[in-house]
C-alpha positions, 0 to 999 in steps of 0.5 A: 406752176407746173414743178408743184404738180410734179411735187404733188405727183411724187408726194402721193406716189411716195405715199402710195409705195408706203402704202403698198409696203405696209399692206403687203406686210399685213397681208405676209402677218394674216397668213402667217397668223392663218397658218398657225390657227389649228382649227378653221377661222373664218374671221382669220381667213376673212381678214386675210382675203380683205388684206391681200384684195386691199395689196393687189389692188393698190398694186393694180394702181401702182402699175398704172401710175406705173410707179416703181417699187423697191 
């Protein structure tokens, strides 16, 4: 009874660290993107802000679940 909650805690933490791994390299590709643009793009700099808001706050929920990430 109690291994298969242990089970699931580790699968939705797994699957909360991909998570984390995938947005931040998203967040990493809207700055670059934003950077590159020569003029001011305000759906480059809008998709930027939703990704690093989207990173910080399963960050946030890593923290507490107080998961590891390396």
């Amino acid at each position: 009874m109690f291994h298969r909650k242990s089970k699931l805690k580790r699968e939705y933490d797994d699957k909360l660290r991909n998570l984390i791994l995938d947005t931040k390299e998203e967040w990493n590709s809207a700055k670059v993107i934003e950077e590159l643009l020569d003029d001011y793009d305000l759906d480059v700099i809008a998709q930027r802000k939703k990704a690093e808001s989207i990173h910080f706050y399963l960050f946030k929920e890593a923290r507490i679940r107080k998961i590891l990430i390396k």
